[in-house]
C-alpha positions in Angstrom: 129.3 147.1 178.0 132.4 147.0 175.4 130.8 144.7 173.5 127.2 146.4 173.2 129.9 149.8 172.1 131.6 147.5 169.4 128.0 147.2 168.2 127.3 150.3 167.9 130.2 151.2 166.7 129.7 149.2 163.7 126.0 150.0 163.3 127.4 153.5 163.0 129.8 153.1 160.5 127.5 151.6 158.2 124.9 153.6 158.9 127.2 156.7 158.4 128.6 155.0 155.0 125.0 154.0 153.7 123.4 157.3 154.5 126.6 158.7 152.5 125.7 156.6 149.4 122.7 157.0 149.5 122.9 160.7 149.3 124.8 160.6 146.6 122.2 160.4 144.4 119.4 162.1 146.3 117.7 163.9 143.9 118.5 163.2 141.1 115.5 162.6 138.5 114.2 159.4 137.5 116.0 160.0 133.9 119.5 160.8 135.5 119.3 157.3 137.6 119.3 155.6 134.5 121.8 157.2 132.6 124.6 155.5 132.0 128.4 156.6 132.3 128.0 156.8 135.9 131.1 153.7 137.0 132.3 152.4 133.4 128.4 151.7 131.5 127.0 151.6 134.7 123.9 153.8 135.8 123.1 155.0 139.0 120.3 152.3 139.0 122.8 149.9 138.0 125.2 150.7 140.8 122.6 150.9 143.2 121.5 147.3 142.5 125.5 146.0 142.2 125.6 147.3 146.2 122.3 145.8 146.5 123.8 142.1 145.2 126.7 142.4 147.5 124.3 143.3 150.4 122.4 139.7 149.6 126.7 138.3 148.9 127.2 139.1 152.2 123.5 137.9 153.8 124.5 134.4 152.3 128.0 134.2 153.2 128.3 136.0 156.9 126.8 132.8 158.5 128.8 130.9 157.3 132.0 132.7 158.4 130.6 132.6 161.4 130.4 128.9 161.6 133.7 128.8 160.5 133.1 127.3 157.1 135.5 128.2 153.7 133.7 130.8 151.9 133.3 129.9 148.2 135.7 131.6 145.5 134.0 133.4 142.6 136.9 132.5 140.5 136.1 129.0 141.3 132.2 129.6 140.5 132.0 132.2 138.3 135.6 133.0 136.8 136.4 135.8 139.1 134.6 138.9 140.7 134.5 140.8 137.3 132.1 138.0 136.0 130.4 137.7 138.9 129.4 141.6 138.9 129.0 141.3 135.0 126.1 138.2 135.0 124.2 140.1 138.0 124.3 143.5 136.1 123.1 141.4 133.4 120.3 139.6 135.6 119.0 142.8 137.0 119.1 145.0 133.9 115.6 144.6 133.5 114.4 145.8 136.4 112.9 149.2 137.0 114.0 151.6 138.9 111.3 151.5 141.8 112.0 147.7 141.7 116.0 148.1 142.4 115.1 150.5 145.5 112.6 148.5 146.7 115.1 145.6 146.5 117.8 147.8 147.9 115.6 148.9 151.0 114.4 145.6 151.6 117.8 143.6 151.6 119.3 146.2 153.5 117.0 146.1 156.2 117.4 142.2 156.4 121.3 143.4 156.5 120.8 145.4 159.8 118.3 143.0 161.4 121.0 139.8 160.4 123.8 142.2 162.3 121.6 143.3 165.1 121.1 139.7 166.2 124.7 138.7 165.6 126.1 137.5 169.3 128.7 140.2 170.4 131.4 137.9 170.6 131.3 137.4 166.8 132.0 140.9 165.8 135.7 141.0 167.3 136.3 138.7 164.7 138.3 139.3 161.9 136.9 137.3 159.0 133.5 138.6 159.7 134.3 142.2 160.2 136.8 141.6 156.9 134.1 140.3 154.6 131.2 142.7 156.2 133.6 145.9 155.0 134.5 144.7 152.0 130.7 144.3 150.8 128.9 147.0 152.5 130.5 150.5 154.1 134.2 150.0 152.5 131.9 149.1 149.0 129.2 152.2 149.1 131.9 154.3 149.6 133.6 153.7 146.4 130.4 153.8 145.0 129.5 157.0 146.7 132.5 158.8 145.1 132.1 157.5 141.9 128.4 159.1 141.5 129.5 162.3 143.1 132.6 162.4 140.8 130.3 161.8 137.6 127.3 164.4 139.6 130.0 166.8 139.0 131.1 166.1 135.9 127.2 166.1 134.9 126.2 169.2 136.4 129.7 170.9 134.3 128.6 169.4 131.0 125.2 170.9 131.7 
């Protein structure tokens, strides 16, 4: 019974942090996703498919936490985390907008299924809970405040 509450617990907490990103930028027009300006040069459709990359980051590289294998280090593959967000930004940019939400509601249903089916004993564990913060609630949240801050800021210089 603890263990089916950690569960949920943790369902919860993402759920709760995803449903705050994602409301973020309810509705907002098609025009205002892609504006830029929103994190840095970033859009909201941009930042919506950086969370969406680190959903799939953390798809890939969960399993293998939980076998116990070394994770491998960006710096090591791609010169760090700022290059690593830089060439996917890049690799996405030409997608549309109903592409990156289709993408974002399709990997992050394969997110919840992939926890879901974890064994409980797994989710006591530090590296996984670690890593799954890091890429998905502790991560929308920045990204949640960032588009509110610049919904502001937008709706002031209107």
């Amino acid at each position: 019974m603890v263990e089916n509450k950690r569960k949920q617990n943790l369902l919860r907490r993402l759920d709760n942090a995803w449903r705050g990103f994602r409301d973020s930028y309810a509705g907002l027009s098609e025009s205002e996703m892609l504006k830029g300006g929103v994190a840095g040069n970033w859009s909201v459709r941009d930042i919506i498919a950086h969370v969406t990359t680190w959903e799939q980051e953390t798809l890939k590289h969960l399993p293998l936490v939980l076998q116990g294998l070394k994770l491998p280090r960006y710096s090591d593959k791609y010169g760090g985390i700022d290059a690593f967000n830089a060439r996917m930004t890049e690799n996405k940019g030409d997608l549309s907008l109903l592409q990156v939400l289709r993408g974002q509601n399709a990997i992050h249903r394969q997110l919840i299924d992939f926890i879901e089916n974890v064994p409980e004993e797994h989710l006591s564990k530090t590296r996984f809970r670690h890593r799954l913060r890091l890429d998905t609630y502790g991560h929308y949240k920045k990204h949640e405040a960032a588009i509110r801050k610049w919904r502001t800021s937008f709706t002031i210089g209107n």
